[in-house]
C-alpha positions in Angstrom: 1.6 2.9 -9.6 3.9 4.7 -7.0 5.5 2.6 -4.3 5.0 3.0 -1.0 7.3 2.4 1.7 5.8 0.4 5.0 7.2 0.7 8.4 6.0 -1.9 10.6 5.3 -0.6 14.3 3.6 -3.6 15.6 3.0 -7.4 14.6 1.1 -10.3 16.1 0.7 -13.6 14.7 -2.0 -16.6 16.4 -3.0 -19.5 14.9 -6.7 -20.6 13.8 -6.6 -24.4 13.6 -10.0 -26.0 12.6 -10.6 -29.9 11.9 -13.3 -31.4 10.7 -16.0 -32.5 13.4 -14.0 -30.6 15.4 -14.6 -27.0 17.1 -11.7 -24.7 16.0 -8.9 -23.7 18.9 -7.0 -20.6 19.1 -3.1 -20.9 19.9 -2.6 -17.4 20.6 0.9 -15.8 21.0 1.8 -13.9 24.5 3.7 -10.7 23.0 4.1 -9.3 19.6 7.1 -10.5 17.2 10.5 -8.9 16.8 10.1 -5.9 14.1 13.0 -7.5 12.0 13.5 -8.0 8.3 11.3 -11.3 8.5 8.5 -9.0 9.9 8.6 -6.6 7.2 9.0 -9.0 4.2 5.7 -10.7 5.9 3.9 -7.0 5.8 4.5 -6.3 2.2 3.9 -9.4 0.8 1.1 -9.4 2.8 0.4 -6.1 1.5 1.0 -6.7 -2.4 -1.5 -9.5 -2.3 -4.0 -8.1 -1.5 -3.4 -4.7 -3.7 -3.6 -8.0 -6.1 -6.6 -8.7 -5.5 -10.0 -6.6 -7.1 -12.7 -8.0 -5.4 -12.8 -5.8 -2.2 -15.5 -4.1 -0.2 -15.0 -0.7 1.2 -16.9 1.2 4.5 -16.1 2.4 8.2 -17.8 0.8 11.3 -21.2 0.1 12.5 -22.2 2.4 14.9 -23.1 -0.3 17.3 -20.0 -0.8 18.9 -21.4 -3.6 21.4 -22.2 -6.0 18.7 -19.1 -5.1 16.3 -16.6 -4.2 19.2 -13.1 -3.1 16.7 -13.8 0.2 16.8 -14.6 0.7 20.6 -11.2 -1.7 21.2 -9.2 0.4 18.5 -10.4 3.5 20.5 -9.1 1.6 23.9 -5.9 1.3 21.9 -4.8 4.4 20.2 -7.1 7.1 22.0 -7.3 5.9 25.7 -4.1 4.0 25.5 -5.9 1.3 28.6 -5.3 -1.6 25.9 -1.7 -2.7 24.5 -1.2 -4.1 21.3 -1.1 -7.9 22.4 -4.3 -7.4 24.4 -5.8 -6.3 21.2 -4.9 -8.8 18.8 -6.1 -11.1 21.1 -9.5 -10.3 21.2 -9.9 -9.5 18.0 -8.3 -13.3 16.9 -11.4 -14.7 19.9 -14.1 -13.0 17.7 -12.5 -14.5 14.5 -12.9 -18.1 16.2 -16.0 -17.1 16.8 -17.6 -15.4 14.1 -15.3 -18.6 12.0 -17.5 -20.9 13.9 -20.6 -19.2 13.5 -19.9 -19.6 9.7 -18.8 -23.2 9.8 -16.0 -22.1 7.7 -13.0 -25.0 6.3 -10.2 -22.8 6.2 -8.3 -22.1 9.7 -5.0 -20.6 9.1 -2.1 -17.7 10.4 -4.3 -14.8 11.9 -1.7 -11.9 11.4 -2.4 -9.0 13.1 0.2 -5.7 12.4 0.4 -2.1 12.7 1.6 -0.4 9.7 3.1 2.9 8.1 2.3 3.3 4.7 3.7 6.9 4.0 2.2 9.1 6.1 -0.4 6.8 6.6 -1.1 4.9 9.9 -3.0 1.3 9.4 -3.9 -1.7 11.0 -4.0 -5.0 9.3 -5.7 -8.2 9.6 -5.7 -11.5 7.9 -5.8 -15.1 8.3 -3.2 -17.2 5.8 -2.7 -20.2 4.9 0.4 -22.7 4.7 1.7 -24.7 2.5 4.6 -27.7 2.6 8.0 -27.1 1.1 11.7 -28.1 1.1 14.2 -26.1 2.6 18.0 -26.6 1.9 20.1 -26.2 4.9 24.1 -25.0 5.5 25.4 -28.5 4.4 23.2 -28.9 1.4 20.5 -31.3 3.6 17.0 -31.0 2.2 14.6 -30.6 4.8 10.5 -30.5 5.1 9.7 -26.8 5.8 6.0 -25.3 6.2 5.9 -22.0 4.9 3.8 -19.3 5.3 1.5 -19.5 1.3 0.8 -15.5 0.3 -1.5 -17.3 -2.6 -4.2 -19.0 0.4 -5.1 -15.7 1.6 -8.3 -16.7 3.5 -9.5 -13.6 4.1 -7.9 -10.0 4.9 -9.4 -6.3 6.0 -7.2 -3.2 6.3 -8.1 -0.2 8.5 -6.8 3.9 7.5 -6.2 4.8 11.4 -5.4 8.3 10.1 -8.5 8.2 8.2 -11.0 6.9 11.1 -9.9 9.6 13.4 -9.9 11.9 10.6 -13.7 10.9 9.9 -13.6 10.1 6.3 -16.2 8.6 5.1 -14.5 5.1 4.3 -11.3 4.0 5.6 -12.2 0.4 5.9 -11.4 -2.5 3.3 -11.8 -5.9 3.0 -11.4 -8.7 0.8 -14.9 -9.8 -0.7 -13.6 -13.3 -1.9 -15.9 -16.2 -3.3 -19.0 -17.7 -1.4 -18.7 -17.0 2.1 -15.2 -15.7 2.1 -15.0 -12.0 2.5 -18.4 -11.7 3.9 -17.9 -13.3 7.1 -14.6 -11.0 7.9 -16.8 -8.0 6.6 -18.6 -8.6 10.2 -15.9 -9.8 12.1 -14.3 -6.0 11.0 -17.9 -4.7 11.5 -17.8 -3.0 8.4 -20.7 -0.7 7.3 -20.8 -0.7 3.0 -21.2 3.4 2.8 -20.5 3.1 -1.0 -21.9 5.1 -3.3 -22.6 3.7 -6.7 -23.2 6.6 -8.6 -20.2 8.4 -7.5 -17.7 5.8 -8.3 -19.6 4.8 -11.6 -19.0 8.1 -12.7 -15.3 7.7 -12.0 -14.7 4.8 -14.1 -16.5 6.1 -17.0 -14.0 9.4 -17.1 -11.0 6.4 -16.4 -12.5 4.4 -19.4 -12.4 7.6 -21.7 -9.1 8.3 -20.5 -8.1 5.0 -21.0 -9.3 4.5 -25.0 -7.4 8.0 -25.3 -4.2 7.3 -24.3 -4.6 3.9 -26.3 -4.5 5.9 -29.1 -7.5 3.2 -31.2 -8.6 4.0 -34.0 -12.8 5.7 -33.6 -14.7 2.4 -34.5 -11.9 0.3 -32.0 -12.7 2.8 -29.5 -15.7 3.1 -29.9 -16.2 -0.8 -29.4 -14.0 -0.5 -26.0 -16.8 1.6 -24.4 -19.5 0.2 -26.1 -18.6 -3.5 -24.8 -17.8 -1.7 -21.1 -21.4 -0.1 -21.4 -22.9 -3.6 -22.0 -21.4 -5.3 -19.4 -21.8 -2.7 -16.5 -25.4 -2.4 -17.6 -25.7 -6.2 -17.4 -24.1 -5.9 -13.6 -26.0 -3.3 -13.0 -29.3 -5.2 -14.0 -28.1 -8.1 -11.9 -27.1 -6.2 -9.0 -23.8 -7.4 -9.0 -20.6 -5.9 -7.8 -17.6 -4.8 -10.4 -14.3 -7.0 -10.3 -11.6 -4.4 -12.3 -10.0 -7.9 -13.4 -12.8 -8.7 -15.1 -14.0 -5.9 -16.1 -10.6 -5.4 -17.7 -10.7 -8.6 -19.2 -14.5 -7.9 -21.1 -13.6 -4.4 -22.1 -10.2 -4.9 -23.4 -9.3 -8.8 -24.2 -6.3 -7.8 -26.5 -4.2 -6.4 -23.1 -6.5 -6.7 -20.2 -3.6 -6.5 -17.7 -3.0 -3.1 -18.8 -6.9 -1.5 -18.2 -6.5 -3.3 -14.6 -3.7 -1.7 -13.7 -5.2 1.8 -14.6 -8.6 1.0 -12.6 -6.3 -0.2 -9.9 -4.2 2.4 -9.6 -4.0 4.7 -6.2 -3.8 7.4 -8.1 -7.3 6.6 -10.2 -9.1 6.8 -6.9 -12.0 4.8 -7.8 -12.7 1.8 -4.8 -14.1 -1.4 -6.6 -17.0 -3.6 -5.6 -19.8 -0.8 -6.4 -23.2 -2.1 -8.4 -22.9 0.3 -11.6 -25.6 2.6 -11.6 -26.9 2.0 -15.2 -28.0 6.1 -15.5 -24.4 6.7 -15.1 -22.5 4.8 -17.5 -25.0 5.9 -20.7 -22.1 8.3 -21.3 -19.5 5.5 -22.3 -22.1 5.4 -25.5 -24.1 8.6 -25.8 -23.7 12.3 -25.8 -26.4 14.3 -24.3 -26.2 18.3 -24.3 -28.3 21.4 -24.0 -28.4 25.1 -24.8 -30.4 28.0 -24.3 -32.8 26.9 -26.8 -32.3 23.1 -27.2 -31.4 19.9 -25.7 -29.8 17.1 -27.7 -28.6 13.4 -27.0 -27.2 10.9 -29.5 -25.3 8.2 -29.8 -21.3 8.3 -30.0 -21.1 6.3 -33.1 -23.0 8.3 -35.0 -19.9 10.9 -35.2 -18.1 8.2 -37.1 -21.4 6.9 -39.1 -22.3 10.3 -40.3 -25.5 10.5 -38.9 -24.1 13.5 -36.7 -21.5 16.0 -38.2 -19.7 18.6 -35.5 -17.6 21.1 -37.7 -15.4 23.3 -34.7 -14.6 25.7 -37.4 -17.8 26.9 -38.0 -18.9 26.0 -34.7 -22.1 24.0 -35.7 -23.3 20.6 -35.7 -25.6 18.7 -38.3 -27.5 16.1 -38.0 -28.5 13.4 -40.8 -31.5 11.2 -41.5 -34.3 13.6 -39.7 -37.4 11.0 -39.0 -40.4 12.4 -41.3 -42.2 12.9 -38.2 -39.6 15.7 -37.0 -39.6 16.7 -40.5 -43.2 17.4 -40.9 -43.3 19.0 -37.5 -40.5 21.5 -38.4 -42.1 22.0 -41.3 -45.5 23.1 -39.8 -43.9 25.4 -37.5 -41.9 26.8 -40.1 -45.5 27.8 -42.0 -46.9 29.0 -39.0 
């Protein structure tokens, strides 16, 4: 996975603070924080946590820019240039408390708001943390309580491709799904449209999982029980209607190194954007071949190359097939008399 170096432009931080019985309150910071080594250390851990993470949505905006206001404040921002950073983030932390409220969620937390450069890439990013107690150690060896900021209690988070938007790609939104409620409720505070499409992206991760078994180097009947076991349980998804998790998916599939199929399905460079619903036509490829010529059409299944029911020979550039049902039998055979 190729590293990518981040250059932070802008950075906000306000606090969420919720209590039980309680409504929430906002304490909400007047000017963005100093762009120092602190800031940047926040950004990419921020950053490789959620990379971490599989379950994310992906989309762009709702065209109704009233009720899901980012993208006409966004435009404000970068295009009309009537609304500075600070301004920004503060509006955007009010429709967290309120959207939060809405919700009833638990979790308050660090809103962090921050402009990034990924590459050539300019983003904005959003998400609420949570803290954590700990001990610091100070110059004359004193321990001291400390509250630190805790990368692991990462409430919620959503990442916007500002290149991409005004490019007018077709996705440049992500969020965090997360369990329950988590996930969904920042999906509409975001205003996130879902524009995936299923069959696309299934067909994506079959070619990865055949990749993958090939560069594994197994053996035809260990392959062969790879893609057979991923088949099962993306038509089982599929069935349900339920979003793929690479991590588990990777964890199904391939038990013996799981970490090692994750890492290929999230790789940058694999393309493929998780949290589709398989679309079950697609993936009958991970366990079936299906051709046709000028005068036929063929489909069978891939372990019947290894079973011998199906014999390709490149040499002679034919392929034969083994244990003909009688009732294709006696129909060859009647057209053969005729």
């Amino acid at each position: 996975m190729r590293t990518v170096e981040h250059v932070v432009t802008q950075l906000i931080v306000h606090s969420l603070i919720r209590a039980p019985g309680t409504p929430s309150r906002l304490v909400l910071r007047d000017a963005p924080c100093a762009l120092d080594g602190a800031a940047l250390r926040l950004v990419e851990r921020l950053c490789a946590q959620y990379e971490s993470r599989s379950a994310k949505g992906f989309g762009r905006f709702e065209e109704d820019h009233e009720a899901f206001p980012l993208a006409r404040w966004l435009g404000e921002h970068l295009i009309d240039e009537t609304l500075d950073f600070a301004t920004l983030s503060r509006q955007f932390a009010e429709r967290v408390q309120a959207i939060a409220d809405e919700e009833e969620l638990e979790d308050g937390g660090h809103l962090v708001v921050a402009r990034v450069r990924e590459g050539d890439t300019d983003t904005l990013w959003a998400a609420l943390l949570g803290a954590a107690e700990g001990v610091s150690i100070n110059g004359t060896l004193d321990l001291l309580d400390c509250t630190h900021v805790d990368f692991a209690a990462l409430h919620a988070a959503g990442r916007v491709d500002l290149s991409g938007w005004r490019r007018g790609d077709e996705r440049y939104l992500g969020f965090l799904r997360g369990r329950g409620k988590g996930g969904a409720w920042f999906k509409h505070v975001l205003g996130c449209s879902d524009v995936m499409v299923a069959l696309q992206e299934t067909k994506k991760l079959v070619a990865t999982l055949d990749r993958f078994v090939d560069t594994e180097r197994l053996a035809p009947a260990a392959r062969d029980a790879v893609l057979e076991r991923a088949h099962d349980y993306l038509d089982t998804l599929g069935e349900a209607g339920a979003p793929v998790v690479f991590e588990e998916l990777a964890r199904e599939v391939f038990p013996e190194q799981p970490a090692r199929l994750d890492a290929l399905l999230n790789a940058k460079e694999t393309k493929i954007a998780p949290g589709f619903v398989p679309n079950r036509r697609a993936i009958r490829p991970l366990v079936r071949f299906s051709a046709s010529g000028e005068n036929w059409k063929l489909e069978f299944e891939r372990n019947g190359l290894h079973s011998g029911a199906v014999h390709y020979d490149r040499a002679t550039d034919t392929l034969v097939l083994s244990g003909v049902p009688d009732y294709l039998k006696r129909m060859l055979d009647e057209d053969n008399a005729g």
